[in-house]
Structures are given as C-alpha cells and as structure tokens.
N, CA, C and O of each residue as an XYZ file, in Angstrom:
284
protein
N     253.671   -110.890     25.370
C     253.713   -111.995     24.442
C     253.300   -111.476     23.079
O     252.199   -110.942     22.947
N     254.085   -111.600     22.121
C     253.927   -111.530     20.658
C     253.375   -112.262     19.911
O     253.720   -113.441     19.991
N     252.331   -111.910     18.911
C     251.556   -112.862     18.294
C     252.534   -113.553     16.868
O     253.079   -112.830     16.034
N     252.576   -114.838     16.853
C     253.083   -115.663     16.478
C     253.701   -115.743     14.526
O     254.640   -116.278     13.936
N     252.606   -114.936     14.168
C     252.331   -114.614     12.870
C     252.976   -112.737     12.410
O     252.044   -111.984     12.127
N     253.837   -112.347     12.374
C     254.010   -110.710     12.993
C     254.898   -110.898     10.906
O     255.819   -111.546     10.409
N     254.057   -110.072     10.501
C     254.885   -109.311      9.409
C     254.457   -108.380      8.769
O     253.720   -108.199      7.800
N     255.242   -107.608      9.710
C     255.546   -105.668      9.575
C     255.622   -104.965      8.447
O     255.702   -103.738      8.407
N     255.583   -106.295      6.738
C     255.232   -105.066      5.930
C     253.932   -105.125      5.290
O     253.425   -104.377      4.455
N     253.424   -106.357      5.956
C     251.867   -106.113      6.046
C     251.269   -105.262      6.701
O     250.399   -104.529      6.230
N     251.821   -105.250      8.355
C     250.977   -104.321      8.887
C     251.382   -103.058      8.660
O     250.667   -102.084      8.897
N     252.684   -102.981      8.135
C     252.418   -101.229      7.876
C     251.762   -100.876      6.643
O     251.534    -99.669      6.727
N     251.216   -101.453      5.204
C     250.558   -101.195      4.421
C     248.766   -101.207      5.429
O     248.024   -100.226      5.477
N     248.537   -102.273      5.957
C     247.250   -101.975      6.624
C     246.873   -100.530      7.420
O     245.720   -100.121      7.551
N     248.102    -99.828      7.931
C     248.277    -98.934      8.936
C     248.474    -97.511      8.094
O     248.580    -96.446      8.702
N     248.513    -97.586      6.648
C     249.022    -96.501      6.240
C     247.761    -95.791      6.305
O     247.801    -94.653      6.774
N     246.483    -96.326      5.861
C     245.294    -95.508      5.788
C     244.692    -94.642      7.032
O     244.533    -93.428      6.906
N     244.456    -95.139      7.909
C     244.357    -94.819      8.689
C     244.888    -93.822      9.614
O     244.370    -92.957     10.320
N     246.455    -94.334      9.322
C     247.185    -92.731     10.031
C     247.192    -91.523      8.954
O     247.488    -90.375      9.286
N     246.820    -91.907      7.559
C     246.546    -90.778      7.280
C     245.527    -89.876      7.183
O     245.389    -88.700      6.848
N     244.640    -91.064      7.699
C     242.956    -89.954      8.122
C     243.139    -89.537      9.397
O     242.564    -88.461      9.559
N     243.804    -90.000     10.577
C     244.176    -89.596     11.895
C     244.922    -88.258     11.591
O     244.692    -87.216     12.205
N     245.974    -88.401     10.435
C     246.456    -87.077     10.270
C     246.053    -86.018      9.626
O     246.620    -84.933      9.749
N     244.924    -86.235      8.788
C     243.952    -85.617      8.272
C     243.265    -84.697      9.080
O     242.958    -83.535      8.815
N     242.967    -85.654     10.567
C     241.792    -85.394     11.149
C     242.535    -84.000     11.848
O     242.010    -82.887     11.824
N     243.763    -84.281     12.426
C     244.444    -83.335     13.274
C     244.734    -82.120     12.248
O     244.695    -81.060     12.873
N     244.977    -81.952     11.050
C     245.094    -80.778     10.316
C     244.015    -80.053     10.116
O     244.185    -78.835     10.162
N     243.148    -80.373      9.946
C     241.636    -80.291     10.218
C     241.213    -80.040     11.379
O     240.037    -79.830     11.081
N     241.265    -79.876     12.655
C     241.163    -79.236     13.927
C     242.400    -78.487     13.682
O     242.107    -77.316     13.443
N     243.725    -78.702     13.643
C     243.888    -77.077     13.508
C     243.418    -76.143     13.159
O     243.162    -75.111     13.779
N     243.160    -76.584     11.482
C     243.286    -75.464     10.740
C     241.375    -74.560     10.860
O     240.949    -73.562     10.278
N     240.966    -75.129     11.469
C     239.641    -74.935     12.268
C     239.756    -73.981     13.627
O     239.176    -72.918     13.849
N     240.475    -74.539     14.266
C     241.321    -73.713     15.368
C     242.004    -71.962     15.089
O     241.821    -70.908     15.697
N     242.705    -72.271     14.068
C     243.822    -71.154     13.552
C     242.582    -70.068     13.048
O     242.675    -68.853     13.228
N     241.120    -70.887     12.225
C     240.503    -69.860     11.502
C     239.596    -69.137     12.251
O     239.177    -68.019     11.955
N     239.144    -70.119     13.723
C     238.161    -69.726     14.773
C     239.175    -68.049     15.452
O     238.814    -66.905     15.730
N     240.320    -68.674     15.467
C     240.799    -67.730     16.140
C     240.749    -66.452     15.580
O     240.333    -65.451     16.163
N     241.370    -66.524     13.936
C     241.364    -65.430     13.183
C     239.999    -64.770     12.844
O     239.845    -63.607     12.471
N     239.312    -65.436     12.980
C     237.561    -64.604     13.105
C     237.047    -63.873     14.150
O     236.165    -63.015     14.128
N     237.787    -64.366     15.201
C     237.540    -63.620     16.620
C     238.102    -62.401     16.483
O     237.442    -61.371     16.624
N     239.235    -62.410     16.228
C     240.142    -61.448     15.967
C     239.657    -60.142     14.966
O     239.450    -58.977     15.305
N     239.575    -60.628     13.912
C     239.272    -59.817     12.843
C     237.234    -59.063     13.388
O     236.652    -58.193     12.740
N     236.774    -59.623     14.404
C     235.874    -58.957     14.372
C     235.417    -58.293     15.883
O     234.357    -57.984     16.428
N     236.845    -58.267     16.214
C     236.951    -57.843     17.247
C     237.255    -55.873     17.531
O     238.022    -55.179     16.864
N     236.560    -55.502     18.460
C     236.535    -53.894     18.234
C     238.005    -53.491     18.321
O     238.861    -53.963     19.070
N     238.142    -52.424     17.314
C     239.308    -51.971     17.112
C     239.814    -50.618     18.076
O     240.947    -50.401     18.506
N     238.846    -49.981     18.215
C     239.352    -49.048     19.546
C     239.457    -49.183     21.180
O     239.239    -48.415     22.117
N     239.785    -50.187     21.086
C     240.248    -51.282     22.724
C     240.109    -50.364     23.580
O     241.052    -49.815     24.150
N     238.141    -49.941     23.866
C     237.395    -49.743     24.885
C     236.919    -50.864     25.776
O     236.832    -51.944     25.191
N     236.609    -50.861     26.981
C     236.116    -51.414     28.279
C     234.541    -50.825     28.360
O     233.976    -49.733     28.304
N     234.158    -52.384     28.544
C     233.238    -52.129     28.367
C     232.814    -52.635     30.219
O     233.115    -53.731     30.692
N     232.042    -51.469     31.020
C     231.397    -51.832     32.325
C     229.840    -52.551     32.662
O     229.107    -52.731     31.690
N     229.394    -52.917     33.897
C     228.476    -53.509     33.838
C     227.621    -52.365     33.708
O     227.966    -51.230     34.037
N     226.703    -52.613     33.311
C     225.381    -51.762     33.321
C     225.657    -50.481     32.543
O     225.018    -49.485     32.883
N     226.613    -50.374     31.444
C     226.822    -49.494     30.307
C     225.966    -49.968     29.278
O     225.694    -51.165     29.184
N     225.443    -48.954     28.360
C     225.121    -49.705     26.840
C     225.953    -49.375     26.092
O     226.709    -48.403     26.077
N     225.746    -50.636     25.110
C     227.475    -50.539     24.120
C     226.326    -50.118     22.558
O     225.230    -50.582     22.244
N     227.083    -49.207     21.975
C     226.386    -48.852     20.564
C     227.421    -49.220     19.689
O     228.641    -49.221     19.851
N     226.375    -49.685     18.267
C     227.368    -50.350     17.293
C     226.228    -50.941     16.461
O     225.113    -50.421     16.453
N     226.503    -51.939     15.828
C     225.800    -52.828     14.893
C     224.183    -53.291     15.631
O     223.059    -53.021     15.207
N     224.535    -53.977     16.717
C     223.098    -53.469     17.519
C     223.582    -52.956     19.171
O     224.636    -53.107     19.788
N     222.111    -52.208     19.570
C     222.778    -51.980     20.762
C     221.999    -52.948     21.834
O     220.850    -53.360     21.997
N     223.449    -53.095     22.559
C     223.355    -54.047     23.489
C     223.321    -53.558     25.086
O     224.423    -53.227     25.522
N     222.492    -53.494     25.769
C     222.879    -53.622     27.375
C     223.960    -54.684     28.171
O     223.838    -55.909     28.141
N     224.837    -54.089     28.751
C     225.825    -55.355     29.699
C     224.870    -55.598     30.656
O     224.342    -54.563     31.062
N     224.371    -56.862     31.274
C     223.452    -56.629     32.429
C     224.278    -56.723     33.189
O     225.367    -57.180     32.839
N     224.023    -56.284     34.622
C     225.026    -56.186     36.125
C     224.600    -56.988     37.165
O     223.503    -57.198     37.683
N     225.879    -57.443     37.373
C     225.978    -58.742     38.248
C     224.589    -58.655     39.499
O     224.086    -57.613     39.918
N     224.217    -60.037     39.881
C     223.527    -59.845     40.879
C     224.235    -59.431     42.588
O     225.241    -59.958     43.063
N     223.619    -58.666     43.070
C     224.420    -58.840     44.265
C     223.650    -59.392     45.701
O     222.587    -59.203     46.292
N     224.726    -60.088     45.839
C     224.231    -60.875     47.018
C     224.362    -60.664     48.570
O     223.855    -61.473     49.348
C-alpha cells in the first residue's frame, strides 16, 4: 500500500543529501582501503625471505618468531 500523498520531486530533493554522504561515505572506505593496502605493501620486505619459527629476523628491530606450542 502506497502512501496517499507521494511526490517524487520532493522526495528526491529530500534524498539528494544523504545519498551523497552515503556516497561519500563509500569513497572514503575505499580510498582508506586502497591506502591501507598500499602501506602494507610499500613496507613490506623486499628480498622475499621466509621467515621460520624460532628464527630471529634482523632489521629495524630484532625480533624473535616464537614457536608454536606443541601439544
């Protein structure tokens, strides 16, 4: 059932704001997305070594991998 009173170029002036902060909002998680990614990336080690459990990794600081518990 349709409400009785319906004119569509009211409600699309009411509707314009809103979808454009909805569309705001979604360019904005992309472009958040796209930059998370490109930061991962860009600081990611460049000589695509493997790193094992219970190795220490040297670099900026050094880190121990700890090794799994075994059960």
């Amino acid at each position: 059932m349709s409400p009785p009173d319906t004119n569509l170029k009211k409600q699309e002036r009411r509707h314009v704001v809103p979808l454009i902060g909805m569309a705001l909002v979604v360019i904005f998680g992309i472009a958040i997305i796209v930059w998370w990614t490109g930061e991962e990336v860009a600081t990611a080690p460049e000589d695509g070594t493997v790193v094992e459990q219970g190795e220490t990794v040297e670099g900026e600081g050094t880190v121990e991998v700890p090794t799994a518990p075994a059960d």
